[in-house]
C-alpha positions, 0 to 999 in steps of 0.5 A, spaced: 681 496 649 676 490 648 677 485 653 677 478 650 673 473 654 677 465 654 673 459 654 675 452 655 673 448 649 674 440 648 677 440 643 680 433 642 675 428 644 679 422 643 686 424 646 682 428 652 678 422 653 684 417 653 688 420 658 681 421 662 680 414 662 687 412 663 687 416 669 680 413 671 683 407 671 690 409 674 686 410 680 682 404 680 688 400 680 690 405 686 684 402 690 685 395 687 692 395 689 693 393 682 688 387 681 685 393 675 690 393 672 691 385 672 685 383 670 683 388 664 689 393 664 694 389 662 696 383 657 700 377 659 699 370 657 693 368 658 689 362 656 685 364 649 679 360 652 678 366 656 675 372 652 678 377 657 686 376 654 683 380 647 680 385 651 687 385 655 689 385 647 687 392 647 685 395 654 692 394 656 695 402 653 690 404 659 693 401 664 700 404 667 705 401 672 705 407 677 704 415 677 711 416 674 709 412 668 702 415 667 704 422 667 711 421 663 705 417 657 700 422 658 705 428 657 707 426 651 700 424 648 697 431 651 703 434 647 703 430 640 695 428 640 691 434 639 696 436 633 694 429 630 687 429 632 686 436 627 690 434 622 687 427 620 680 427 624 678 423 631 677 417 627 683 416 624 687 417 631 682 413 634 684 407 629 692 409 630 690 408 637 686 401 638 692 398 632 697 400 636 694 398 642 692 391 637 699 389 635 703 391 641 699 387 646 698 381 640 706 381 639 708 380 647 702 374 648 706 370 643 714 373 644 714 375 651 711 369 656 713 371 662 712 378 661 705 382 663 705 389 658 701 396 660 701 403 658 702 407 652 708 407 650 707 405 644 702 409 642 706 414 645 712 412 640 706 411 634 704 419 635 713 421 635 713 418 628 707 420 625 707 427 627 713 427 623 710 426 617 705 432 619 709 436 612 709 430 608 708 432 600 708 425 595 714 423 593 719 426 599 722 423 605 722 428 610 729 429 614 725 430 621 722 423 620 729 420 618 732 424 624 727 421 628 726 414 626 734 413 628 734 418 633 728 414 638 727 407 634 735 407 635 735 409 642 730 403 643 734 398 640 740 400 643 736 399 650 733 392 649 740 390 648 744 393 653 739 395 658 735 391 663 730 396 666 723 393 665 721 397 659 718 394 653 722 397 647 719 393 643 712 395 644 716 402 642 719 400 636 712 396 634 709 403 635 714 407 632 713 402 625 705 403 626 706 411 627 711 411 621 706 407 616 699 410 618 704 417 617 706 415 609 700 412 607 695 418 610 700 423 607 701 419 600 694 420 599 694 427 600 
């Protein structure tokens, strides 16, 4: 019997490099004490004279709340992404990433004053809705995208309005519309 030698590979360069850097900057934001995440890892409303706020705009999904956060956000993305990043090419997972990222971060600045937003969550909400539409053909709805649109945007309806938890449900909606769209459209095509 031939033995079968295993080797480690890279082999999603942009999900593995986004969760090492997130937790590079988790434990930066550990020895800081948060002031990290204050200064380049989370957006809030902050004067647009300042050219860090649309760094913030973008650097914010690298940014987490704690431990707990992190992990929860890059379980997720370790799970989903690798899948997407084969199909669709480190390019397109890339720009999935960084309009996500875009839109959340734009979104809270203008709507949410007082609120300070960091984390992926909504990639993570992106990378949900766009995995269903891994076995899209043109001119069908797949029932797993339907049943997951209702069942996750749905849930995060439903806690935004009866739920006071320190969650930013919109960021997840605004990230499930983002993976929804870039799914039909990626798949349209093809």
């Amino acid at each position: 019997m031939k033995r079968v030698r295993l080797k480690i590979v890279f082999n999603s360069p942009v999900i593995l490099s986004f969760v090492f850097i997130s937790f590079a900057v988790m434990l930066i934001g550990f020895v800081t004490m948060g002031a990290s995440n204050e200064l380049l890892f989370m957006t809030y409303h902050s004067s647009l004279k300042n050219p860090l706020t649309y760094l913030r705009f973008f650097t914010h999904v690298l940014g987490h709340a704690g431990w707990d956060h992190y992990i929860g956000n890059m379980a997720y993305i370790l799970l989903l992404g690798p899948i997407l990043e084969e199909k669709y090419g480190s390019k397109k997972i890339l720009e999935v990433i960084a309009i996500t990222a875009l839109i959340t971060g734009i979104i809270n600045y203008i709507l949410f004053w007082n609120v300070a937003l960091c984390g992926a969550s909504g990639v993570v909400f992106a990378f949900i809705l766009l995995t269903s539409f891994t076995s899209f053909k043109g001119g069908e709805l797949p029932i797993t995208f339907v049943l997951v649109a209702i069942i996750f945007i749905g849930q995060q309806i439903y806690e935004g309005l009866f739920l006071q938890d320190n969650v930013s449900n919109l960021s997840h909606i605004l990230g499930g519309i983002v993976g929804a769209t870039v799914g039909y459209n990626l798949n349209r095509k093809s």
